[in-house]
C-alpha positions in Angstrom: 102.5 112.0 106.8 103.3 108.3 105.3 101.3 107.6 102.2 98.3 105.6 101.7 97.7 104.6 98.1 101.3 103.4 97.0 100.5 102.3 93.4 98.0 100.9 91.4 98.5 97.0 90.6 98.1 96.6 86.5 98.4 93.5 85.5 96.1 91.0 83.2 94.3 89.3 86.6 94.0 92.9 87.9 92.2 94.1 84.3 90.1 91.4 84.5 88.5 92.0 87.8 88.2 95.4 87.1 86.0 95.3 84.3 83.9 94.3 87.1 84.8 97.4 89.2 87.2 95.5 91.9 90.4 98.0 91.2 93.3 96.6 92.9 96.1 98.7 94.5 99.6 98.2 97.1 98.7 100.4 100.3 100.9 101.2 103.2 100.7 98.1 105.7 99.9 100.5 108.8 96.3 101.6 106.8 92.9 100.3 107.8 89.9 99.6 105.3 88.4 103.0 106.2 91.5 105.2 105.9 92.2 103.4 102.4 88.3 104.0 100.8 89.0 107.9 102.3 92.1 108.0 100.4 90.6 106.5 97.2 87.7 108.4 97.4 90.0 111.8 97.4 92.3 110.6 94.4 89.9 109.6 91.9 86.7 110.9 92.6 85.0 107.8 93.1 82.4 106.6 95.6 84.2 103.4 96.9 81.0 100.7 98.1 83.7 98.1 99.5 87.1 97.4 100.3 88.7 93.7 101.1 92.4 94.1 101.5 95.1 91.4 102.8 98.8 91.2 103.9 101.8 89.7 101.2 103.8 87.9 103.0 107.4 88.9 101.3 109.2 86.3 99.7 113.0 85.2 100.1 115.7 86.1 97.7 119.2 84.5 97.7 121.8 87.3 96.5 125.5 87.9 96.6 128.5 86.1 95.6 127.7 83.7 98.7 124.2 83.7 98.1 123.1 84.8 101.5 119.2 84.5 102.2 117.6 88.0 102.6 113.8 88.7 103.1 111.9 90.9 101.0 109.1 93.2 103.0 105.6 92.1 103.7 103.2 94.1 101.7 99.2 95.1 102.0 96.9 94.8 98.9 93.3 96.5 98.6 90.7 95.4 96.2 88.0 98.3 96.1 85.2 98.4 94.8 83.6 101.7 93.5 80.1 102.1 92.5 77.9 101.3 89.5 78.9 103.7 86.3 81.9 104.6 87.7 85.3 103.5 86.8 89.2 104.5 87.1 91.5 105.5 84.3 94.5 104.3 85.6 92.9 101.0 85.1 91.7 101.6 81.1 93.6 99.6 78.4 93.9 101.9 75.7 95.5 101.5 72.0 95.7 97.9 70.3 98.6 96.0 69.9 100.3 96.4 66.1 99.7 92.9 63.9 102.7 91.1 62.9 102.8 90.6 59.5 
């Protein structure tokens, strides 16, 4: 059985949204909306109230001692949202950042 939820996606846009409970994450391209708020649902015991999820188109890369063009693979996000008073720990900041002196 291929995987659904590949990774989560952690980055500060992603942070952001998520304070507002839009948790972004890479899923297997094959996966519909239903089959990814299942697989959500059973991970992190969270009541998922929406899903939007779109295809990355993957980008070109030169590489080599020629620098032959290759194509990277396209890739499906998901947004999900999960309900009021619920969140995700994968997706909480914790520890602050040392102070230079």
């Amino acid at each position: 059985m291929k995987q659904i939820v590949m990774r989560p996606i952690i980055t500060e846009k992603s942070l952001a949204v998520a304070n507002r409970g839009w948790y972004t994450f890479s899923v297997a391209a094959s996966r519909n909306k239903s089959e990814i708020a299942k697989a959500i649902c059973t991970l992190y015991n969270v009541t998922v109230t929406g899903v939007r999820s779109f295809i990355i188109a993957g980008k070109g890369r030169r590489v080599g001692k020629k620098m032959k063009q290759t194509q990277r693979e396209d890739w499906k996000k998901a947004l999900v949202h999960v309900a009021a008073g619920q969140k995700i720990d994968a997706f909480e900041v914790t520890g602050e950042r040392e102070k230079k002196p």
